[in-house]
Structure formats: C-alpha cells, structure tokens
C-alpha positions as a printed NumPy array, in Angstrom:
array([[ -99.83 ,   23.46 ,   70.844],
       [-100.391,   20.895,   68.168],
       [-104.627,   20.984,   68.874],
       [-104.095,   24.644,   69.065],
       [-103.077,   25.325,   65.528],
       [-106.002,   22.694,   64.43 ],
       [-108.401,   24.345,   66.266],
       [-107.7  ,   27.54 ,   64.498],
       [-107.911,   26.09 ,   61.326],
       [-111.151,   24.936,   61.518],
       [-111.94 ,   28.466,   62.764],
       [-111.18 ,   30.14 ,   59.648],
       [-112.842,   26.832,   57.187],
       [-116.04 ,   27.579,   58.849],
       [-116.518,   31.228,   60.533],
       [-117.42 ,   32.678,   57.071],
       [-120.466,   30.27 ,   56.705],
       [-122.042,   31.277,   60.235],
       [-124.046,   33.883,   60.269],
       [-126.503,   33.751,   63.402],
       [-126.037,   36.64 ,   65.633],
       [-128.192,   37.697,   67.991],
       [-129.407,   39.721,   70.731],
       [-130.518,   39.158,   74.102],
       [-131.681,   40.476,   77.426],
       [-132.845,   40.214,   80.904],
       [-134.95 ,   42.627,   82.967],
       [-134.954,   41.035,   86.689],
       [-138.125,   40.921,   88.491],
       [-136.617,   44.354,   90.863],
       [-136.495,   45.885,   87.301],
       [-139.693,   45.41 ,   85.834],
       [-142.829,   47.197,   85.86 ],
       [-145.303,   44.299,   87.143],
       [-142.575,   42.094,   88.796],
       [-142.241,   39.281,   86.434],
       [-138.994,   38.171,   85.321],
       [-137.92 ,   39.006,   81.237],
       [-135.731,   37.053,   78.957],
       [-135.987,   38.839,   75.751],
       [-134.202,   37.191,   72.249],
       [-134.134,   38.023,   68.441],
       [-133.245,   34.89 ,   66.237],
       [-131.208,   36.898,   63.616],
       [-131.122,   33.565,   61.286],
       [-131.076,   34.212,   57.517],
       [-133.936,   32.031,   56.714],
       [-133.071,   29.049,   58.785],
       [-135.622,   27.044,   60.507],
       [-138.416,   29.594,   62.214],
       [-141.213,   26.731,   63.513],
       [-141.735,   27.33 ,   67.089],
       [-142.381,   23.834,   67.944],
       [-144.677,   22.252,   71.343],
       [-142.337,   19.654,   73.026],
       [-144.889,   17.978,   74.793],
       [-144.022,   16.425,   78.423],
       [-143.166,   13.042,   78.271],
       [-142.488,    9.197,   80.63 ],
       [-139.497,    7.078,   79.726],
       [-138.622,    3.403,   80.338],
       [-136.071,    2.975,   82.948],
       [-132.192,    2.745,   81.573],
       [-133.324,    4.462,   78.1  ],
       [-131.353,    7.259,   76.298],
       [-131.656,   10.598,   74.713],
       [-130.428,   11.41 ,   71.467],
       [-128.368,   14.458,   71.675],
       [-128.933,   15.931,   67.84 ],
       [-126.342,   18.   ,   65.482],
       [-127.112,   21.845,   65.382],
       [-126.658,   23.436,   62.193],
       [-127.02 ,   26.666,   63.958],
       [-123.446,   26.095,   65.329],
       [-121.221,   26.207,   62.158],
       [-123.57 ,   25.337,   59.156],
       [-124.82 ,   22.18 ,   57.611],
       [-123.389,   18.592,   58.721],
       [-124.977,   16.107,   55.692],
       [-123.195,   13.425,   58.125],
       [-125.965,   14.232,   60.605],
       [-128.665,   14.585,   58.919],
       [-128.151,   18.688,   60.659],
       [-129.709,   21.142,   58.127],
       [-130.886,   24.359,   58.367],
       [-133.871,   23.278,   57.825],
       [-135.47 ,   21.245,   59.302],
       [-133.405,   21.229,   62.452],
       [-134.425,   18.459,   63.749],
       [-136.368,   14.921,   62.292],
       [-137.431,   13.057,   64.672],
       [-139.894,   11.724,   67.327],
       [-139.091,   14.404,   69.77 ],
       [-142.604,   16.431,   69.247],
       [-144.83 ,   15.774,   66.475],
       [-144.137,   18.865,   64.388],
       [-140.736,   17.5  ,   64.079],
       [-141.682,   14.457,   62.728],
       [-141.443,   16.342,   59.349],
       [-141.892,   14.128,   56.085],
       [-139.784,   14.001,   52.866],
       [-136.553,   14.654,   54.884],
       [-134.02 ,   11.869,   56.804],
       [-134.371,   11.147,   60.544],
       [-131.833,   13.243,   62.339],
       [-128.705,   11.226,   63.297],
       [-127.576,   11.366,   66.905],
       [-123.776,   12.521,   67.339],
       [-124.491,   10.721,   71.014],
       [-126.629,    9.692,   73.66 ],
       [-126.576,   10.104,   77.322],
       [-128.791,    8.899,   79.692],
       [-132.57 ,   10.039,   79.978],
       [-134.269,   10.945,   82.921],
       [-137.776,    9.337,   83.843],
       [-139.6  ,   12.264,   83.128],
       [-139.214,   15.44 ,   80.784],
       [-141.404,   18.869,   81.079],
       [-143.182,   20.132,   78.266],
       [-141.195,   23.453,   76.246],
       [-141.674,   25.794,   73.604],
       [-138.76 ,   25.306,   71.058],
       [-136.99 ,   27.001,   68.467],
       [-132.951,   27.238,   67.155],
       [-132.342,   27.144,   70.919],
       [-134.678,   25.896,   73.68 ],
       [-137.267,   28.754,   74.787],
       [-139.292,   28.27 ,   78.018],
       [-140.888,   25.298,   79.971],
       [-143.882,   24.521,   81.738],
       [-142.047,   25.601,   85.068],
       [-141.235,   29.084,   83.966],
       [-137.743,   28.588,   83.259],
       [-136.577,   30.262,   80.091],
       [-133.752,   30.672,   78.052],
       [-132.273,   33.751,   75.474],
       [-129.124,   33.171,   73.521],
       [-126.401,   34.851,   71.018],
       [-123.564,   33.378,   69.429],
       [-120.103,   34.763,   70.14 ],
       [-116.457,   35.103,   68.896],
       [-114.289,   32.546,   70.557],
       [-110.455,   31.93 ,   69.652],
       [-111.595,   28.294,   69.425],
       [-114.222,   27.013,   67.074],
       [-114.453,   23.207,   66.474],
       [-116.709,   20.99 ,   64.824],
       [-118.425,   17.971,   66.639],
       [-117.015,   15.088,   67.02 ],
       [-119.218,   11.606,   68.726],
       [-117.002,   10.818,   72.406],
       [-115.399,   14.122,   72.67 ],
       [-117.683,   16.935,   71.569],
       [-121.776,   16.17 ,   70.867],
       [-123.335,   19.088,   72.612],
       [-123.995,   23.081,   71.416],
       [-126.039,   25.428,   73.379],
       [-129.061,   24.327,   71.504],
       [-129.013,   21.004,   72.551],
       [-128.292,   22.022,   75.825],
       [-130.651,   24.521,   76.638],
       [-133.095,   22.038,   75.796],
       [-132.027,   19.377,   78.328],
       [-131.946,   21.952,   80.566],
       [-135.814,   22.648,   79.815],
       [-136.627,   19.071,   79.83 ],
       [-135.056,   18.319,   83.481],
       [-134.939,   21.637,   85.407],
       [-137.468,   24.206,   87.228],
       [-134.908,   26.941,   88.258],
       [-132.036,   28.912,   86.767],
       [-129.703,   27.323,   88.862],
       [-130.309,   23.734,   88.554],
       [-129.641,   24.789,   84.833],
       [-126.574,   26.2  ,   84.844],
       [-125.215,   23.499,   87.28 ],
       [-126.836,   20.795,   84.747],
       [-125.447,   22.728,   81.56 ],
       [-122.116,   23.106,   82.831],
       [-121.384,   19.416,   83.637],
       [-123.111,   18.146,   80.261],
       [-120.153,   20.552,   78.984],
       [-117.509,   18.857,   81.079],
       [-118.563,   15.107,   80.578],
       [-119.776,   15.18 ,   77.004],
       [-117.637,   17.904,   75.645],
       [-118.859,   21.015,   73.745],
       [-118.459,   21.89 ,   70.017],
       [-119.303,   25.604,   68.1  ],
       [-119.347,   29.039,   68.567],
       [-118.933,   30.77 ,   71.795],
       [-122.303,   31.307,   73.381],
       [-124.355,   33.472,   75.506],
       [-127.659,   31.931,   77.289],
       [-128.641,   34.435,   79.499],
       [-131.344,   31.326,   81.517],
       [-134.146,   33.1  ,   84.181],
       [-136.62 ,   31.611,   86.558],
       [-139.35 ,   33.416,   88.173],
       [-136.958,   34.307,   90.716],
       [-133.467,   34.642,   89.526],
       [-131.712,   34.959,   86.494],
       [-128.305,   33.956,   85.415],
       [-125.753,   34.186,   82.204],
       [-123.806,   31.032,   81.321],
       [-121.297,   31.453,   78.701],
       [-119.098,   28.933,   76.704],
       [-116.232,   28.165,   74.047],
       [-114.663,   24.886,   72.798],
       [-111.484,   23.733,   74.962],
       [-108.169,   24.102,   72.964],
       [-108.013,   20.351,   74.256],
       [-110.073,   18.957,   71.969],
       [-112.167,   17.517,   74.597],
       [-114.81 ,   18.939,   77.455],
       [-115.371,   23.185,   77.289],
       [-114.652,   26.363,   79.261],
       [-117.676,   27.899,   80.492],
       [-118.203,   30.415,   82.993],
       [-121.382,   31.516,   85.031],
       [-122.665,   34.773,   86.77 ],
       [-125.7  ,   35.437,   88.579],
       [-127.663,   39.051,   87.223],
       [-128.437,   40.926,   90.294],
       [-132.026,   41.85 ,   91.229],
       [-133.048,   45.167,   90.218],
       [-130.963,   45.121,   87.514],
       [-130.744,   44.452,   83.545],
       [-128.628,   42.337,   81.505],
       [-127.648,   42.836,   77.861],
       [-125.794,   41.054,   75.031],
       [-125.097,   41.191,   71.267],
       [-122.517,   38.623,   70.126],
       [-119.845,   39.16 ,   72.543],
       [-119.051,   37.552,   75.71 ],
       [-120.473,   39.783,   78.39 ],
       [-118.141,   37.837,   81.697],
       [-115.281,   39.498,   82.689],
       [-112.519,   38.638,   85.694],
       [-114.264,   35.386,   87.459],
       [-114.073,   36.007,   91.553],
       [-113.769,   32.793,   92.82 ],
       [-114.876,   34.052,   96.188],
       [-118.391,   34.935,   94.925],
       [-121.228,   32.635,   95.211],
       [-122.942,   34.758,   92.535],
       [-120.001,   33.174,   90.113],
       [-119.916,   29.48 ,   88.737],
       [-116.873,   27.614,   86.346],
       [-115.682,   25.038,   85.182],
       [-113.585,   22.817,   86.829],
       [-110.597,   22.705,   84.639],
       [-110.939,   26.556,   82.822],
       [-108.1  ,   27.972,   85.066],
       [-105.929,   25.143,   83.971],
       [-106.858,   25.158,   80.521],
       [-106.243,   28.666,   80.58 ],
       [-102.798,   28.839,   81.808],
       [-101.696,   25.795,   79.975],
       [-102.462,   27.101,   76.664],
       [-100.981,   30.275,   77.459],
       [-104.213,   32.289,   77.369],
       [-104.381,   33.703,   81.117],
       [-100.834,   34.007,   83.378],
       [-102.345,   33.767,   87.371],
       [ -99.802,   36.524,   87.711],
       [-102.215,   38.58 ,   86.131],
       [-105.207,   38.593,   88.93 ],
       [-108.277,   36.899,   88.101],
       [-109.29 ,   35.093,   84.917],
       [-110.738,   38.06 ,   82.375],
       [-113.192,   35.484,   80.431],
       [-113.578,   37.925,   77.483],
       [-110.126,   38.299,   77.06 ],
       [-108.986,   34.702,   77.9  ],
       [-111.636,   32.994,   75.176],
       [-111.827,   35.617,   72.339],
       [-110.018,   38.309,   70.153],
       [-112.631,   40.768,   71.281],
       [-115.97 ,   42.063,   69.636],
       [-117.84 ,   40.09 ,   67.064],
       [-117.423,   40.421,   63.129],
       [-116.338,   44.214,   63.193],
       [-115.786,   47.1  ,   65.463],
       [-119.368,   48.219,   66.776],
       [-120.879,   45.076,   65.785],
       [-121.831,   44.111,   69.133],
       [-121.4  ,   46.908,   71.56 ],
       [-123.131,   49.623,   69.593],
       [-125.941,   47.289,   70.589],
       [-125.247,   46.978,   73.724],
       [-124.717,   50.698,   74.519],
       [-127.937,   51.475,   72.815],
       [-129.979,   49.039,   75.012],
       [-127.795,   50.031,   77.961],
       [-128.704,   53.884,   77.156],
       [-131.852,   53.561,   76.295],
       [-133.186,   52.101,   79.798],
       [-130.716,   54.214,   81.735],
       [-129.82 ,   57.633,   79.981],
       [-128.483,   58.66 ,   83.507],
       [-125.843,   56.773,   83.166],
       [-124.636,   58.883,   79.916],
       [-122.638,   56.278,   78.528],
       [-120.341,   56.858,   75.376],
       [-121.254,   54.706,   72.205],
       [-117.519,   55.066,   71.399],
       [-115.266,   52.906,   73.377],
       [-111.07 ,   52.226,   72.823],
       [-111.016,   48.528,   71.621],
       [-113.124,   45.283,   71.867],
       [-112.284,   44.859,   75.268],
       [-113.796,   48.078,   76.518],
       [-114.826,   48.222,   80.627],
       [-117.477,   50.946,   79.068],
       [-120.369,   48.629,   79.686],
       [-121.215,   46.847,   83.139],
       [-121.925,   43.609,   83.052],
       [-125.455,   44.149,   84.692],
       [-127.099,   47.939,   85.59 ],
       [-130.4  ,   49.368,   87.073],
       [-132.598,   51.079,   84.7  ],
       [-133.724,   54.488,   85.637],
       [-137.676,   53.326,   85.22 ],
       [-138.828,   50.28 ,   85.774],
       [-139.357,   48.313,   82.443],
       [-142.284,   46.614,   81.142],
       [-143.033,   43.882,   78.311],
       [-143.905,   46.185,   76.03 ],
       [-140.976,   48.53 ,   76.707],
       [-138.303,   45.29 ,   75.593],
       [-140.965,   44.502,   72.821],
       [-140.144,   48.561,   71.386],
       [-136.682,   48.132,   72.16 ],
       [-135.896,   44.981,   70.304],
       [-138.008,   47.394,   67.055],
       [-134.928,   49.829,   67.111],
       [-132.489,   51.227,   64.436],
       [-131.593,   53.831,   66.327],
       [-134.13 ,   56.036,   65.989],
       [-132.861,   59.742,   66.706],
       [-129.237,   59.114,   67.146],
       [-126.454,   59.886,   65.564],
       [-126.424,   56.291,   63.836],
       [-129.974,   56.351,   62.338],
       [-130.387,   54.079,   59.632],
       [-133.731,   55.756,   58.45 ],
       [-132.115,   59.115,   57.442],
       [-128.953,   59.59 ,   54.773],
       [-128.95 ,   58.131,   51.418],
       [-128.356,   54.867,   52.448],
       [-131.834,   54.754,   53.382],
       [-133.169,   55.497,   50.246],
       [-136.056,   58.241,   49.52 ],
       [-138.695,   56.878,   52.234],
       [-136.076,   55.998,   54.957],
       [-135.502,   52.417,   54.933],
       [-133.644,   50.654,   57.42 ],
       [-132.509,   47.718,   56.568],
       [-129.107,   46.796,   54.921],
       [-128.366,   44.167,   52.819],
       [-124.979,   42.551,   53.678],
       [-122.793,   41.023,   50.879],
       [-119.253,   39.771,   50.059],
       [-117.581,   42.885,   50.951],
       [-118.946,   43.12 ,   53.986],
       [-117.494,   41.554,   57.233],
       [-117.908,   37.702,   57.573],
       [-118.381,   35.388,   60.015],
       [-118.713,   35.271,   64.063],
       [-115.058,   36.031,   64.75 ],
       [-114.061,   40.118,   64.994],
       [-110.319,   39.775,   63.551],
       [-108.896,   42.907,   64.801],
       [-106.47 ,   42.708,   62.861],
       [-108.354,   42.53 ,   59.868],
       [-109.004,   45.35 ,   57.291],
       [-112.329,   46.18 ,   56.235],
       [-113.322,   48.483,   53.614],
       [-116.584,   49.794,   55.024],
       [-119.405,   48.437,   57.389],
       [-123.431,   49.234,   58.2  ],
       [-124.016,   49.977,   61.534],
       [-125.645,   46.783,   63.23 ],
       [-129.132,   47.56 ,   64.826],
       [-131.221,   45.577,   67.148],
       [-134.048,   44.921,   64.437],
       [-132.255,   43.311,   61.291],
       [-133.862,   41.818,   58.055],
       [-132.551,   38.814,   58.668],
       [-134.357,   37.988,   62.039],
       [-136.567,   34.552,   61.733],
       [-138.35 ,   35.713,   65.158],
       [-138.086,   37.386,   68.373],
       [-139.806,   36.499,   71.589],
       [-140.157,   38.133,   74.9  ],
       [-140.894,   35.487,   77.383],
       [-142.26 ,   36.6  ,   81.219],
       [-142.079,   34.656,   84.561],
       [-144.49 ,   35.786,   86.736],
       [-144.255,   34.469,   90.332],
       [-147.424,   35.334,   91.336],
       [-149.47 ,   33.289,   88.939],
       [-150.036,   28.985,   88.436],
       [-147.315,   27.925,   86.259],
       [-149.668,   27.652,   83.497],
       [-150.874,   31.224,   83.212],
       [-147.613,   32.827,   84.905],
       [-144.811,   31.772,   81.998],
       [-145.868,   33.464,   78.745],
       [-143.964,   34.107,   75.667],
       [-144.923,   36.773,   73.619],
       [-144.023,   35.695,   70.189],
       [-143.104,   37.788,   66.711],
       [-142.648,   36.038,   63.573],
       [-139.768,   37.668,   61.197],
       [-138.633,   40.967,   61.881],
       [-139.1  ,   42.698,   65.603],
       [-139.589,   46.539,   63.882],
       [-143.022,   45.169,   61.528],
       [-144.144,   42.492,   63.655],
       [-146.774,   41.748,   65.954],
       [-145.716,   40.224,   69.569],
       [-148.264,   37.408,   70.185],
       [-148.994,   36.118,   73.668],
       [-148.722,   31.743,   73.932],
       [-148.937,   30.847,   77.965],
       [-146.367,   27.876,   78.944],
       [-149.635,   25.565,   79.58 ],
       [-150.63 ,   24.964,   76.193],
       [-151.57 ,   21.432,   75.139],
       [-150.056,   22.255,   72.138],
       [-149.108,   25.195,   69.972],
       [-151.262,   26.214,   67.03 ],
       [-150.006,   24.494,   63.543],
       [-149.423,   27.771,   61.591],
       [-147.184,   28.928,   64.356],
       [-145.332,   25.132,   64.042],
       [-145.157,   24.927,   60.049],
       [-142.754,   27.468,   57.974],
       [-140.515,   26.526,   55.311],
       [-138.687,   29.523,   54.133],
       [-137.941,   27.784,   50.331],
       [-141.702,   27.569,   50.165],
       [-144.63 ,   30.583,   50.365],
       [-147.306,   29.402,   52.311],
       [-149.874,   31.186,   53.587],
       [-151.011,   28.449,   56.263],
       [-147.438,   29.408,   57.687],
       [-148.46 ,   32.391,   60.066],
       [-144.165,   33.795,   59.821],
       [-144.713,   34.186,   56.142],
       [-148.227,   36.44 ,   56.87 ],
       [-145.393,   38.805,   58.5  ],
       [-142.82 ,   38.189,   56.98 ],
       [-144.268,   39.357,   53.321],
       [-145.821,   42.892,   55.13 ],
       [-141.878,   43.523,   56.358],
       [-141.137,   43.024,   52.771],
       [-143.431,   44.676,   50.901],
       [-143.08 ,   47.708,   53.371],
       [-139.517,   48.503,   52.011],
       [-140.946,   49.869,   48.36 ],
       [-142.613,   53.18 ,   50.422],
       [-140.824,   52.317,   54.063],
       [-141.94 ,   55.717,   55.978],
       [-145.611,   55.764,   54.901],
       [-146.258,   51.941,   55.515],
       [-144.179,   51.458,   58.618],
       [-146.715,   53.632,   60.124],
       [-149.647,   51.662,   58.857],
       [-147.843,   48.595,   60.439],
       [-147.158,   50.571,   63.949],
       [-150.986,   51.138,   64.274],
       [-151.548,   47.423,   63.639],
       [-148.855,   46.395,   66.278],
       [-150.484,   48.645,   68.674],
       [-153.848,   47.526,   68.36 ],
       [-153.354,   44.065,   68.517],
       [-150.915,   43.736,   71.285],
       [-152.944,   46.234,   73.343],
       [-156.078,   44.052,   72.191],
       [-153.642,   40.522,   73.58 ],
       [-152.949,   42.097,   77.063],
       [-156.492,   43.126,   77.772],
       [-157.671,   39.784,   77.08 ],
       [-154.861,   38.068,   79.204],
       [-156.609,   39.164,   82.927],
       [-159.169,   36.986,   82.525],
       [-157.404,   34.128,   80.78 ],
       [-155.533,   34.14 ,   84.207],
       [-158.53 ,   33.83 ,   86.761],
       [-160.114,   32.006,   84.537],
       [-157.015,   29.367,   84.897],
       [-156.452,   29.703,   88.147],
       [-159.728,   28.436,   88.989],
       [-160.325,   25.707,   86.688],
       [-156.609,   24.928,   88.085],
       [-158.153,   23.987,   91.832],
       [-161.331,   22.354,   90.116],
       [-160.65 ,   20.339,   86.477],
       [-156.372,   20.52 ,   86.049],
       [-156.667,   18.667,   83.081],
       [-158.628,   21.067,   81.437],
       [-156.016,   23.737,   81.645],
       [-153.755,   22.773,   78.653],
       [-156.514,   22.709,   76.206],
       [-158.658,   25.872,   77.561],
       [-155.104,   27.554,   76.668],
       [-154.697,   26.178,   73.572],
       [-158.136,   27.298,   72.222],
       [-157.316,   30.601,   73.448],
       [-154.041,   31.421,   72.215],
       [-154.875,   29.503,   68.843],
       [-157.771,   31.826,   68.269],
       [-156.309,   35.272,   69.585],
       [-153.282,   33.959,   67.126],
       [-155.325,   33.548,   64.294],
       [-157.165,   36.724,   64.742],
       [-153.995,   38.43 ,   64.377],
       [-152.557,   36.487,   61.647],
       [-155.403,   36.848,   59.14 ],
       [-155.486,   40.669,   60.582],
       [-151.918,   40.54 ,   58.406],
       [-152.551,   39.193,   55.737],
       [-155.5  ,   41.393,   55.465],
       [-152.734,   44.354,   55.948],
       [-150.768,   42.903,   53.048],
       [-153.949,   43.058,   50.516],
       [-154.439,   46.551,   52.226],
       [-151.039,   47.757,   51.792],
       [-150.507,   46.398,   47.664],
       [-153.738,   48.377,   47.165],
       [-153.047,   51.745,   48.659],
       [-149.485,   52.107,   47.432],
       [-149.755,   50.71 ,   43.758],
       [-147.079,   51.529,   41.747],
       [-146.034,   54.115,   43.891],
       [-148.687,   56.135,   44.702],
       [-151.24 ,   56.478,   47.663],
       [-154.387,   55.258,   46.229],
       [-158.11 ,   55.3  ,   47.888],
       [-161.657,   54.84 ,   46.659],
       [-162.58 ,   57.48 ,   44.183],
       [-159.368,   58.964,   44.607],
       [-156.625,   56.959,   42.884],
       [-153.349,   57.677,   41.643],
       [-152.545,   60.53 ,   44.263],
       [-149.027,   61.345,   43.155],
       [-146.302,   61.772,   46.283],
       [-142.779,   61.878,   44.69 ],
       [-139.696,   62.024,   46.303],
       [-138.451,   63.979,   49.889],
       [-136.695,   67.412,   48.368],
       [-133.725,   66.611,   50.73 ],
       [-133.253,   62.933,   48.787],
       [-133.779,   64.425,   45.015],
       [-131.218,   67.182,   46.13 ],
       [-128.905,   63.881,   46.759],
       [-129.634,   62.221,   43.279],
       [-128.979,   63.846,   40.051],
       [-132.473,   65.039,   39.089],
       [-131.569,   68.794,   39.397],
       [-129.643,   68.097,   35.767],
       [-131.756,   66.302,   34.429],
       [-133.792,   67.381,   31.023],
       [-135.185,   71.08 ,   32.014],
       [-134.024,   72.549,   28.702],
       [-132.915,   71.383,   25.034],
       [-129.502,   72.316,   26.244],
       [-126.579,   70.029,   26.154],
       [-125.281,   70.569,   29.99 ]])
C-alpha cells in the first residue's frame, strides 16, 4: 500500500495545475444522416498549443526507433522534457514542428518503429489518418495520477493515439495496439477517454495509471451501430462482461483491482467507473450535465432527468439511439450549446450580464483540477456547458465508407470557441495542411495565425454578446453551407483523378482546402473590422446614421441599482 499512498500524493501536487477537459462524441454510421461515421471533440485547453499540424507519411530504416515524447497536456509542464504547453512537440516529426527558438523535445523512451507510418492530422491528441481512422478524447478523474517516469511509465493518450494513427487502418487494430503499448511501456496521467472510429465501427478505450507503479488499467467497449456515444470528463465504462466480444481489458486490471482493494470479485463484475475513480470530474454536474444535455438533445424520448443521486449515477447509458438520425452539422450545433432554453441557460440571469453572455470566467474559488473530491466543499460553481471560453478548437471528423480514402475522411475544423466559430472542411488526403491553420502562438497576436482571426471575433463579441452573436451565426451559416456545396464535386473530381494521376490527389486537395480556408479566414477578419465599427463604444452605428443609442434590457436595469440613482436633488 506503500505505492498507493505515493500515488495519491502526486495526485493532489499536480491535479490543481490540469485544466484540460473536454468533450467528445460518436454518432455510428446506423445513426447518422448520410451514413458516415462521426467522432466529434472540443479541445477545452486554456491557451495551450492550438496548431493543427500535417504528419506527413513516412519510410524508416530497418531496426530504427520512435521517440515516444512528454505530453504537457497530461499534468502540466515537464522542463526535464523539454514538454511545454507550447510548443508540444520540437522535433523532426512533421515540419511545422520543427519550430525555432525553442529546445528539441526530449524522448522519455523509445520503442521500436515500424517500416512505414500513414500520414495524420495532429493536435493535443492525434486526430485522423489517411485511412479514415480517427480519434476524440477527454481527460478524466482517476484515483491514481502519476507522473512519467523513462522504463516504467513513457506513454499518455496523446502519444498513443498517435502511434495508433501512424500504424493502424481500423478501430480495432487500435485499441488492441493501444492497450499493449499500455501494458509493455506503462502509462502515466490523467484518466482518459478516446472514443477511436473507423468507417465501420467505433470503439471507447479508457485508461488510468496502475497503483503499481508500472503498466495501466484500461478497459475497452465497442459502441453499437445505430447508436451514439457521449463523454465529458468522466469515465463512461461500467461492469466489464468478460463474456462479450464487444468488451476488451487488460490483462492484469482484475488483479490489480482486487489486490489494491479497489473491486472484491464477490461483488459481480468489475464496475470500471467505480473501481478507477471517486466519481464525476471537478464538481457535481461538471461532467454529466453535459452528458445529459447531449444525451437529451438527440433523444428527448428518452426524457432523461439532468438531476441524478451521486457521481456514479446508472442515469445515462453508456451508448443510445437518437430519435432522428444525426448529421455533421447537427454535432457541429451541438458542440455551440450553453443550454439554450433550459433551465441552466447561461445567456439569461445576471450572471450573463445586460446582452446575455455566456461565458464564465473561472478563478481561485472555483473548483480545481481533474479530480471531483466528493468529499470536498465548494462554495459555489458555474454550470459547465459544451461551448467554453477556454476551447483552443473543436473538430468534427467524418468517415465515409463509400468514398476513396482521400475524399471519404474529412475533418471539419473550428479554431477557438465551437459557439463563434466557423467549422472548416480539410479531407484526410492533403499533401499538407495550409500554414495559417499550422502556426498559432497564443503569447503572440498574429494575424497570419488563422485561430487568432476567430479567436479575436469570440472576444470582441462579449462587449454587446446578443446583437453580435447573431452577426457571427449568419457568418457560420453561410460559410459552412458555402463548404458543403463545394465538397460534391471535390469528391468526383478525386475519385477520378484517383483511377488516372494518384499522385495528383494530395496536392489537388491541398489547393482546395487551402483556398476555401482562406476564403473563410479573411471573411473573419473582415467580420472583426465589421463588428469594431458597428458597435463603437456601445452603440449600433451605420453610414449616415451613427451613434444609434440601445441601452440596457429593462429586465437587467431592474437588477442593477439604476432605479435610485440621481432622478431628484433628494438625498434617498
């Protein structure tokens, strides 16, 4: 019990310094409106590193290695590493990481490379291959949260999802890979979610840190066709059949289990929630008000309750079917939500201000950390929505099994915050992805970074929140509707020059998603001119009619104290 009490210790030295929480999804091709699979993610990273970067494909020499990198992602910096925030990663891996004025990234280990790795779209955690296969990811509570340590723990779920990328075409071969990189090379962190989809299936693979010090527990479950899949910081696995085919574990995490005292076979079966974690993330209704207002919002048949007894609640299925079938754009509008005409709508009260804000800034006496102490006091808390301030990006990725790999993986892309962003389409068979979508430093403004373009509209939205919000919406519609109509003929247009000139493909797609994203990009930053203009200084302002005075909602001044202010000389 000696690693035990360690363990815990580092748990509470370094849970108040992460802060990446996330949400994620998968709509199964039996649940979608045009058949392609959906793995939808929002990046919630307080201004970490938001390049999404081209790995390119790539031969290696017989009996080489790979460098397995440091994530900062996983518990904060480690200077011993060379792991920032940003940039994640220095290093030859893909030439927007060769990044200059910063150290090479030091491995924590190595492990053997393969002959040949497939080309991937990249962020905080691996995103989606040139075969389709696509990862999302959040970060859960676990009872066990360890740093990394080279021979017993040098992988995270970053690092792994992006092996997995490199060597695998299906969802399967990737949770069987990911699971014994866990095993052999040990795993260090948070607990994780990566919900990991092909064109064909989808799966969930979730993991903690052993209380051994060495290997990991993980645990994986197949989402049934038809159905969807949703999580938001919490471990989403509950009692592991080991009869199923549709389940996969580790080898040791029934032993593990019992030996530390954390499951009793006497029991029944393993409860993976219960065995790994103290229950929701952060603080009560961090996580599952998410997860009930996803769950709700695609089936509203189901009527279910956004108030549950505990962190453990059997409220929520692991997987259900939606009542309509649900499209791209749907999960794009869903991931935009602050729970918009509920009962927890963070545009209306005071909190929201005069012109219905959203947003809330957290601070010191708010909840900390990625572990939900349920024992711990709190003195207040914002509800947690889907769409957060403090999202570096959000993508939507599709697997279309109908289509050439090239044309049929696409990930639509939105830079900063889901709810004023535009989703921006990149196809998996790119020869590269356009530099403004690869360069952002956060310390810097830069306006040949194309997240800063939307990430200063987001911003300067919150002065007059209602009335810009809907300038943004028409934007977001326009463009997005003006992205899929072009896609039709991107896609014959591929699959022809596919049987003819192949290695033409990569670059035809570049041009084309380089120049739809830089139609859209300058589109915002011509918004932001637009939107300083019109609502100077707090008015709505317009050629030959300037100045137009709007004031304040009546119900918000009846909340302030402007009905005594000065209407008389009399001392009130």
């Amino acid at each position: 019990m000696k690693v035990l009490g360690k363990c815990f210790l580092v748990l509470l030295l370094v849970s108040v310094s992460s802060s990446m929480a996330c949400t994620t999804l998968i709509v199964t091709k039996g649940a979608s409106a045009d058949g392609s699979m959906i793995v939808a993610h929002s990046d919630d990273n307080d201004l970490a590193d938001q390049r999404i970067v081209y790995v390119p494909a790539q031969d290696h020499e017989p009996g080489s290695f790979r460098p397995v990198y440091c994530s900062a992602v996983a518990m904060g910096e480690f200077h011993q590493y060379n792991s920032f925030i940003y940039p994640r990663i220095v290093s030859d891996r893909a030439p927007a990481y060769d990044t200059p004025g910063y150290p090479l990234s030091i491995p924590i280990g190595m492990i053997p490379q393969v002959d040949h790795t497939f080309a991937y779209f990249d962020g905080s955690y691996g995103i989606m291959n040139e075969h389709q296969l696509m990862f999302g990811e959040c970060t859960d509570g676990a009872k066990i949260q360890i740093g990394p340590e080279p021979g017993k723990r040098i992988f995270y779920s970053s690092e792994l999802s992006r092996v997995a990328l490199e060597r695998c075409k299906t969802a399967r071969e990737a949770v069987e890979l990911i699971g014994y990189l866990i095993e052999k090379y040990g795993y260090y962190g948070t607990g994780e979610t990566l919900p990991v989809a092909d064109p064909n299936e989808a799966w969930v693979i979730e993991m903690a840190p052993s209380p051994e010090g060495t290997g990991g527990l993980w645990v994986a479950r197949r989402v049934p066709d038809g159905e969807v899949f949703v999580a938001a910081n919490q471990f989403r696995i509950r009692e592991i059949d080991t009869e199923n085919p549709d389940f996969l574990y580790g080898e040791t995490l029934h032993e593990v289990a019992e030996k530390f005292g954390w499951w009793d076979p006497k029991d029944g079966p393993l409860d993976w929630l219960r065995t790994v974690s103290l229950g929701e993330y952060n603080h009560p209704y961090y996580s599952l008000r998410r997860v009930w207002r996803l769950f709700s919002s695609m089936a509203p048949s189901m009527n279910l309750s956004p108030w549950v007894e505990d962190g453990f609640t059997r409220e929520y299925p692991f997987s259900l079917k939606p009542d309509n079938k649900v499209s791209a754009s749907d999960v794009m509008n869903l991931y935009r939500d602050h729970y918009e005409g509920t009962e927890f709508d963070l545009t209306k009260g005071v909190a929201a201000g005069p012109f219905g804000y959203p947003d809330r800034y957290y601070g010191p006496y708010d909840g900390q950390g990625d572990v939900g102490d349920p024992s711990r006091q709190l003195g207040g808390a914002w509800e947690r929505p889907i769409s957060v301030t403090y999202c570096g990006y959000a993508f939507v990725c599709q697997a279309r099994n109908w289509l050439p790999d090239p044309v049929g993986g696409i990930m639509w892309l939105g830079l900063d915050k889901p709810a004023d962003t535009c989703f921006i389409p990149f196809f998996v068979g790119v020869s590269d992805l356009p530099e403004s979508i690869q360069v952002c430093d956060t310390s810097e403004f830069n306006k040949d970074s194309a997240w800063w373009a939307f990430n200063f509209v987001s911003n300067w939205a919150a002065l007059k929140y209602s009335y810009m919000h809907e300038d943004i919406k028409l934007m977001q519609e326009k463009y997005e509707a003006l992205s899929l109509s072009r896609l039709p003929e991107i896609e014959a247009h591929i699959t022809k020059i596919l049987l003819t000139k192949p290695e033409e493909a990569g670059r035809y797609l570049a041009r084309f998603c380089s120049r739809n994203s830089q139609e859209i990009v300058e589109a915002w930053w011509k918004l932001s001119e637009y939107l300083i203009v019109r609502y100077n200084d707090g008015f709505i302002n317009e050629k030959g009619n300037m100045a137009q005075p709007t004031g304040y909602p009546k119900e918000w001044l009846d909340e302030t104290g402007w009905a005594d202010g000065p209407t008389s000389y009399e001392k009130k």
